[in-house]
Each structure stands twice: as C-alpha cells, then as structure tokens.
C-alpha positions in Angstrom: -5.1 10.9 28.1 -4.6 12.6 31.3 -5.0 11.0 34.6 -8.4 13.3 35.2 -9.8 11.5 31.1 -9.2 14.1 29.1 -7.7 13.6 25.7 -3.6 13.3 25.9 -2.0 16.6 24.3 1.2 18.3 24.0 1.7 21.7 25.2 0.4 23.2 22.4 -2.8 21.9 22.7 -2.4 19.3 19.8 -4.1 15.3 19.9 -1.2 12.8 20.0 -1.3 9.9 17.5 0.6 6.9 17.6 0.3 4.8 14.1 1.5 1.4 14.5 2.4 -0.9 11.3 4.5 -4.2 11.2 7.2 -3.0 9.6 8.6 -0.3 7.5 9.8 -1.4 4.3 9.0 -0.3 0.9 5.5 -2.7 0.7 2.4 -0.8 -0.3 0.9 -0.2 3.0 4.2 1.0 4.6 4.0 3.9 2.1 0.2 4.5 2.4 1.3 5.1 5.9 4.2 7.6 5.4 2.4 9.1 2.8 -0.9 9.9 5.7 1.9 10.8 8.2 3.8 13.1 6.0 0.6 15.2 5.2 -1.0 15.1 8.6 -2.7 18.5 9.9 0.7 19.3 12.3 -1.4 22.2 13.8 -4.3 19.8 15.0 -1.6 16.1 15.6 0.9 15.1 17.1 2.2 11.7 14.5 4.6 9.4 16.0 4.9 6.0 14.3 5.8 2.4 15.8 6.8 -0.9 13.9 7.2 -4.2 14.9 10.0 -6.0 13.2 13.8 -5.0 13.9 15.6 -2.9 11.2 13.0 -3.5 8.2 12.9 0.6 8.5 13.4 1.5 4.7 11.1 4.1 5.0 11.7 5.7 8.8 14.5 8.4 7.4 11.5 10.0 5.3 9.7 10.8 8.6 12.9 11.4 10.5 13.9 13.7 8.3 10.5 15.4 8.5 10.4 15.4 12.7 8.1 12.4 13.0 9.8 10.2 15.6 10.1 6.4 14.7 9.9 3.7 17.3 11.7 0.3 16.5 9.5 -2.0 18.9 12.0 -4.9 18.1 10.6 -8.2 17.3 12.9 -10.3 16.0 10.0 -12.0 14.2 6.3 -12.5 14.1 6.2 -15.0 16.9 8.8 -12.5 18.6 5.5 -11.2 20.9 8.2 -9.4 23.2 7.4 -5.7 20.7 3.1 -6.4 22.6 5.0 -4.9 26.3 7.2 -2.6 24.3 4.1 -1.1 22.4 2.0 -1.2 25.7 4.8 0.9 27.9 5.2 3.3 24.8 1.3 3.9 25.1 1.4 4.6 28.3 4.7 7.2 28.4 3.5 8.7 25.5 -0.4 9.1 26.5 -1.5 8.8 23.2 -5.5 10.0 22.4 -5.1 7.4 19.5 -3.4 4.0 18.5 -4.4 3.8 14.6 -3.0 0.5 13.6 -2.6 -1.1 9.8 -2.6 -4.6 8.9 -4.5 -7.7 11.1 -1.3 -8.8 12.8 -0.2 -5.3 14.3 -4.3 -4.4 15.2 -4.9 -7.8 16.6 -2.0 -7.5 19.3 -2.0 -4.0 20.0 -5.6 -3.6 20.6 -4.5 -5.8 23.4 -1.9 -3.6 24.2 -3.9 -0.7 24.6 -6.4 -2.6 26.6 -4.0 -3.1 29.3 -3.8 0.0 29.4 -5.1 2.1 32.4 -8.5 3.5 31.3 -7.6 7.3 32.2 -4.8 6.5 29.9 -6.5 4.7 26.9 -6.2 5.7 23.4 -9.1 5.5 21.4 -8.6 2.5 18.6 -8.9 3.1 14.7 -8.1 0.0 12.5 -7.3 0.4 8.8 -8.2 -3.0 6.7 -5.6 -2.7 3.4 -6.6 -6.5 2.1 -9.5 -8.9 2.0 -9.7 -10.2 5.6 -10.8 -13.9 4.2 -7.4 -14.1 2.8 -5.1 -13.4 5.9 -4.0 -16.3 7.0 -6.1 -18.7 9.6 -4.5 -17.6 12.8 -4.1 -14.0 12.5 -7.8 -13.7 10.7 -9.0 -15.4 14.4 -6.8 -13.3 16.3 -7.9 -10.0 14.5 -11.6 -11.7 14.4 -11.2 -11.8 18.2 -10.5 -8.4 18.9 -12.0 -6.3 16.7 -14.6 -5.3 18.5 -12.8 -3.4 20.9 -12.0 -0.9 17.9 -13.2 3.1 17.7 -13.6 2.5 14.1 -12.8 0.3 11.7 -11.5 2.2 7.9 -11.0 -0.3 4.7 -9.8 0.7 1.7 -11.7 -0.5 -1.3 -15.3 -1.9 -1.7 -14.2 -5.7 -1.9 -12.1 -5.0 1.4 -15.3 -4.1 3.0 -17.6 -6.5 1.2 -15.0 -9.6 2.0 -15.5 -8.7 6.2 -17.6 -10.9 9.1 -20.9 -9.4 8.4 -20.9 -8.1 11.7 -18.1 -5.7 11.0 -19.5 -4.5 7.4 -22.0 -1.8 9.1 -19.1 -0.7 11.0 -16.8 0.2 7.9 -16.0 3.0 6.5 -14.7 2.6 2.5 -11.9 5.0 2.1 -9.6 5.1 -0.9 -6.4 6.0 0.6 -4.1 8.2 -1.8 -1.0 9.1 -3.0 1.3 12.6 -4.0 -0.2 13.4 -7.2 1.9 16.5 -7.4 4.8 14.8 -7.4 3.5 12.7 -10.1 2.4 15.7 -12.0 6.4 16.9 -11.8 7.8 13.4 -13.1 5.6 13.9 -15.6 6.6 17.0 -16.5 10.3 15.5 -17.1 8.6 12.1 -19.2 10.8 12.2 -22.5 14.4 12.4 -20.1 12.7 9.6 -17.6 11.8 7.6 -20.4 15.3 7.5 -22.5 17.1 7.4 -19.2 15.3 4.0 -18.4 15.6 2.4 -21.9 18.9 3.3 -21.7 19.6 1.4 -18.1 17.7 -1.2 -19.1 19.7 -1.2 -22.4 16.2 -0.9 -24.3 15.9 1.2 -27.6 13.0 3.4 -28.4 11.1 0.5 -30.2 10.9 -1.0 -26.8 7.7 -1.8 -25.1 8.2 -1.8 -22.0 5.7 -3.5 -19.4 6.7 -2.8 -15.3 5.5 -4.6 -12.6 5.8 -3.5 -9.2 5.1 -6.1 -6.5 7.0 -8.2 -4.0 8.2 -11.3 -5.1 5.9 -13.8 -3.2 3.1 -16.3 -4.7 -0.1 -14.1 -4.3 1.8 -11.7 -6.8 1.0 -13.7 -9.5 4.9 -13.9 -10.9 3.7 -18.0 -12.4 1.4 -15.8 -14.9 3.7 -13.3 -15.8 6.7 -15.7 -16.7 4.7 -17.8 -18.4 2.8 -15.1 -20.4 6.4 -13.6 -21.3 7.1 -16.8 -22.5 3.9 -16.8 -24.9 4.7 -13.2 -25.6 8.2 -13.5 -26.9 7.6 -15.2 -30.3 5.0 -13.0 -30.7 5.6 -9.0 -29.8 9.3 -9.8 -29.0 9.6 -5.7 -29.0 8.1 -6.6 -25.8 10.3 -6.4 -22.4 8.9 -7.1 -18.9 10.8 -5.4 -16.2 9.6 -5.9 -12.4 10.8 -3.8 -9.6 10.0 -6.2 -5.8 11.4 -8.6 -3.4 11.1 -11.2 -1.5 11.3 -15.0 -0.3 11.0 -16.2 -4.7 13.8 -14.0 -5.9 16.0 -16.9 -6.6 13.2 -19.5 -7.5 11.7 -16.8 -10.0 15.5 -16.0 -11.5 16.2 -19.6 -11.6 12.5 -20.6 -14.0 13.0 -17.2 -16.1 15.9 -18.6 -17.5 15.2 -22.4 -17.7 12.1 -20.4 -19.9 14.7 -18.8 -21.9 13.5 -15.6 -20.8 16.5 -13.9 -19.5 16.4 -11.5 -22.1 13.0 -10.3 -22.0 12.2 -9.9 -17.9 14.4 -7.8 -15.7 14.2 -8.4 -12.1 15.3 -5.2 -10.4 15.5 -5.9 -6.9 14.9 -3.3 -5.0 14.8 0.5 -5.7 14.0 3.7 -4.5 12.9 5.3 -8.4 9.4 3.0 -9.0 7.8 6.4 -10.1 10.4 7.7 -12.2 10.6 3.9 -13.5 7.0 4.3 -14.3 7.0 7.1 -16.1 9.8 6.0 -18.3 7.6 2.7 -19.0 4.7 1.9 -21.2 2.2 -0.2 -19.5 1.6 -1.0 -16.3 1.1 -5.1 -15.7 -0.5 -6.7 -12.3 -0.8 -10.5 -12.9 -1.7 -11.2 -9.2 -3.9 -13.5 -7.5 -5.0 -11.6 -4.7 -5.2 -8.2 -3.7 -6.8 -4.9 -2.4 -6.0 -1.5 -3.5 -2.1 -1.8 -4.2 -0.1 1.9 -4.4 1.5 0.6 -7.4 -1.5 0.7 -9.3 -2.6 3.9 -8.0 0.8 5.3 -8.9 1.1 3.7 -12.6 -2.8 5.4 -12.9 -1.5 8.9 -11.6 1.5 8.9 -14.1 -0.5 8.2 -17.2 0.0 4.3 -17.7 -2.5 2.2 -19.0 -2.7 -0.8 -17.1 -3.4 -4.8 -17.4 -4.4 -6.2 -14.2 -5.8 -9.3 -12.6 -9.8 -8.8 -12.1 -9.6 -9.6 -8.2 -10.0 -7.7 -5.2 -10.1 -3.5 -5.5 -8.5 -3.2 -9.0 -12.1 -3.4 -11.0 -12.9 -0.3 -8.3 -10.6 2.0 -10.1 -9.8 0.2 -13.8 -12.5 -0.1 -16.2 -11.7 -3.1 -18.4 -11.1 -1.4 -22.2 -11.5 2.4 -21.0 -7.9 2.7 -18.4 -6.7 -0.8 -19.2 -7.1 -4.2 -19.9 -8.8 -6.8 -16.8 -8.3 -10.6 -17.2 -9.4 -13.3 -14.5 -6.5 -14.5 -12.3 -4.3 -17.5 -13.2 -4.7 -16.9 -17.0 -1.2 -16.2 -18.6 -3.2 -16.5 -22.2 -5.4 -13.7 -20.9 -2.6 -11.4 -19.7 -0.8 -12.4 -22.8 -3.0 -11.7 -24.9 -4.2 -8.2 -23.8 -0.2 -7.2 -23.3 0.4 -8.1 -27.2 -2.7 -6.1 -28.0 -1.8 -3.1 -26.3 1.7 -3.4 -27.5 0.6 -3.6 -30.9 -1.5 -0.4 -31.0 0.1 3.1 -29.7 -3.1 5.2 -29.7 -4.8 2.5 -27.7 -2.1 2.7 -25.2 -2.5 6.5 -25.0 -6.0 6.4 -25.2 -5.8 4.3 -21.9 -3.2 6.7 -20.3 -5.3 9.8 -20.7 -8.1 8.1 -19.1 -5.5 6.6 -16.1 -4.2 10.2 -15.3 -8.2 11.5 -15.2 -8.7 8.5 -12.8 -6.2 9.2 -11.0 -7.6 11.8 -9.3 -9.4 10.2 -7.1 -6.0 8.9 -5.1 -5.6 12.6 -3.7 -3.8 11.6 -0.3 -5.0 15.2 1.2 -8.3 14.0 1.0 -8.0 10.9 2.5 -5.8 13.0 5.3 -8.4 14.8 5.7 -11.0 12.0 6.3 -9.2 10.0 8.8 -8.0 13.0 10.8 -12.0 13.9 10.7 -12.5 10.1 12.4 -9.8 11.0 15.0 -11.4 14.6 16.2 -15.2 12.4 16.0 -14.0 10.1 18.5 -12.0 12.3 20.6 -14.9 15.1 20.7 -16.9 13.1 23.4 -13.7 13.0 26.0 -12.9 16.8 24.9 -16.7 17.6 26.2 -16.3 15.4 29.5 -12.6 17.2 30.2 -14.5 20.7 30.1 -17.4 20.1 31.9 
C-alpha cells in the first residue's frame, strides 16, 4: 500500500499479490498454487510468488515462462529463519495489497513478517489450510495456533480441513475445493488408447495388465506399509495385477529395500520422479491412495478428472469427493486386507471399473480451478474494497 493507505498497485491500476509457499516442488499444494497463479484475472492482479527453501523450484519455470516472477527466499532449511527478513524486505519493496500464504509453517512466520511491516505498507493476510491442522506437527500447529488471528481470512480446502480446526477458527473458514485444468484432462483423454499402450509398453506391461498408480511422496503418512503389504496379498491372487507409484522422498531406499525382501520387485514400480503423472494416469486403470492421513490431495482430483476409478483410504477429504461403491472403493486406514481386497475386486470385473470411471469424470467437475480462481480472487477485492473506499474519500 501506498504511504497515504491506499491499496499498493502497479501503473495499470492492478492489486499486487504476493503468494508465499514453502517450497516449489512437484507436492500437491505446490501445484494447487501454480495452477491458481497460472489462471489468475491478470487484468484485476498482479501474482508474484515467494518460497522458502533454496532450489526445491521444480515448478518456478511454469510461471517464469508465463511472466510470474519467482522469489527464492533462501533457507537452507526449516530452522534456516534467515528467508522471515528476506520475505519481510520483499513485502515492503514490493508494496503488496496481499500476502496469501499456503501451509502452517510459511503462514505462521510470514504473518510475522508482514506484521513488521509499516502499517501504511501492510498487506492484507489470507491463509489457505491444505491438511487437518491436528496433524501438523506440535510446534508448527502452536506457532500457526499463535498467529492466526492476525489473518484477513482464513480458506481450507475440504470439510474435514475445516471441521479438524481450534473451534475458534471454524466460524472464520471458508470451505473451498481448490481445482485443477480439466481441459487439459479432457485433451489427454482424448489421446487414451496411445497413452495407455505407450505406458504398458514402458512399464513393459501387456494389455492383460491391470495396472493400479499411486501418486504420493514417499513418506510414512502415505500409507506405502499398506500398499506393499497388500501387493504382497494381491500377487498370488490377481497376479495380472501391477502397482506402479510415481513420488519421492526420505523412504525411497527403505521402501525399494522391503519390496524386494517381499518378493515384490516384479509387481510394484517405483518411478521416482516425473513430469507425465496425468498422461501416466490416463494410461492406467485404477487409481490406489492407501494413506493414513490427508486432505484433498491433486492426485485424486486428477485420477477423478481422467476417468479412473479410485480405491482410497476413508480419512480426511477423500469421502468428500468418492462415494464408496459409486466412483471407487473406501477402506479404513492401516488395512492392507481392505485395500487388497477391493483392488482384486475391481481388477476382476471391467464394467465395474468403468462404471466407476464414468462416475469419476462426472465428479470431476467439481475441481474446476476457474472457479476456485474466481472465489479467492473475490476474497482479495472483499478485503481490499474497505482501503479502496478510504484512498478515495
């Protein structure tokens, strides 16, 4: 904002927004982020986006390429709180109307930020909640606990989210579903027969093939203990069935190491990394989530908006979008029988699996990422309207 309170804007008249997010790697809430970003009102914002950790910047050439400058705040690591100045002289250069941070770690320390910030110059705060708070761990739960009241507004992205909040934040909350490109999933789809012989052929799969993708960094809350030891069940009963799982993370080696002592190397495929997950998707049958905790994850909404029926963990925002038996398959957490189970089923029975697809694509709908543009840039221009009237009066 300017130094007489009104709202900081560029010469064209424009609001300037400064998203902030820990880090910029190919997790789900990093593209949830570029995704908003990328289809941002440019006539109405301004976007620039910050992130905390050095070089984890998969996904800064995407808005690079599309003008969006990307600010490498520089922490070498989480307790690396040198990035809290960085962010707070960024602020102040850049007189931002709004700092709209994702995650508890990145809202917790720049709320402070912005608070140090000279009041003329002050962005208004807007907090998006991707998880269940009561899961974050203990510190950065108190430390986003302890600051969240200075935010503008406070956005979460499924029911659960909300529901698992202090109860004096749950009046505050708005539920927003946060979505996706479905026309580009409406183009891969287009394309699904080539996808889908081009994967079994990289994987080294014939057509017989069921093919079951995951999609989910390789850490404990992922559920990866369910899925090997459901494969394992699996195997001497549907062995047309092959898991493949596209993530990464601190288990890789650990998880390599017990699919083999399982015998399982040739039935799971760890793929690392990669840039295709929706062309992946399309070229694969079911969709498989064994995790133990969660809230919305893209991956889901993605396997949902390319037709994939889906076999999930019953935790967090999943049951918000998958109806066990009508898109997919739910089983409690920490049940590979359950997940076992309802993967052999579906493996078993085609028309099931494309009754379930047709009513994931429907679904699907819902993840429109215009939409959800649309509502959080109406949040911005409601909390910005009372400065616009004090600037012209």
């Amino acid at each position: 904002m300017g130094e007489n309170g009104d709202e900081a804007t560029d010469s064209t008249g424009r609001r300037r927004v400064l998203v902030l997010i820990k880090e910029l790697g190919l997790g789900g809430a990093e593209r949830l982020v570029v995704g908003l970003v990328s289809h941002g009102d440019r006539d109405r914002f301004d976007y620039e986006v910050a992130f905390v950790l050095d070089g984890h910047d998969a996904l800064a050439s995407e808005l690079v390429d599309q003008g969006v400058p990307v600010h490498d705040l520089g922490a070498a690591s989480s307790s690396d709180l040198r990035w809290v100045p960085r962010l707070r002289n960024l602020l102040v250069t850049g007189s931002f109307d709004v700092l709209h941070s994702h995650l508890p770690y990145t809202a917790a320390f720049g709320r402070l930020a912005a608070r140090s910030v000279p009041r003329s110059r002050r962005p208004v705060l807007v907090y998006t909640e991707h998880s269940l708070w009561n899961r974050a761990a203990v510190l950065t739960r108190s430390l986003n606990g302890s600051t969240s009241a200075l935010d503008d507004a406070l956005l979460v992205v499924t029911p659960a989210a909300r529901d698992a909040l202090p109860r004096r934040l749950r009046g505050k909350a708005r539920v927003l579903v946060h979505g996706i490109d479905l026309e580009r999933s409406a183009s891969l789809l287009a394309r699904r027969d080539t996808l889908r012989a081009h994967t079994r052929s990289t994987l080294g799969l014939d057509d017989r093939a069921v093919l079951a993708l995951t999609v989910a960094n390789l850490r404990e809350e992922k559920g990866y203990d369910v899925l090997l030891e459901a494969a394992r069940r699996i195997r001497g009963r549907a062995p047309c069935v092959h898991f493949a799982s596209v993530g990464w993370g601190p288990l890789q080696d650990r998880l390599a190491q017990e699919r083999d002592a399982l015998g399982l190397a040739d039935t799971v495929t760890f793929l690392g990394r990669r840039p295709d997950v929706l062309e992946l998707m399309v070229g694969a049958d079911l969709f498989v989530l064994p995790s133990h905790q969660e809230g919305l994850p893209v991956a889901l909404m993605e396997a949902m908006s390319v037709g994939l029926p889906v076999v999930a963990s019953q935790i967090g925002g999943v049951p918000d979008v998958v109806t066990d038996g009508i898109e997919g398959i739910l089983v409690p957490p920490g049940r590979p029988d359950a997940l076992a189970e309802a993967v052999t089923s579906l493996a078993a029975d085609e028309d099931r699996r494309q009754g379930m697809g047709r009513a994931s694509l429907a679904r699907s709908r819902m993840f429109d990422v215009t939409a959800a543009v649309g509502v959080v840039e109406a949040t911005y221009a409601e909390l910005l309207a009372p400065r616009s009237a004090h600037a012209s009066s």
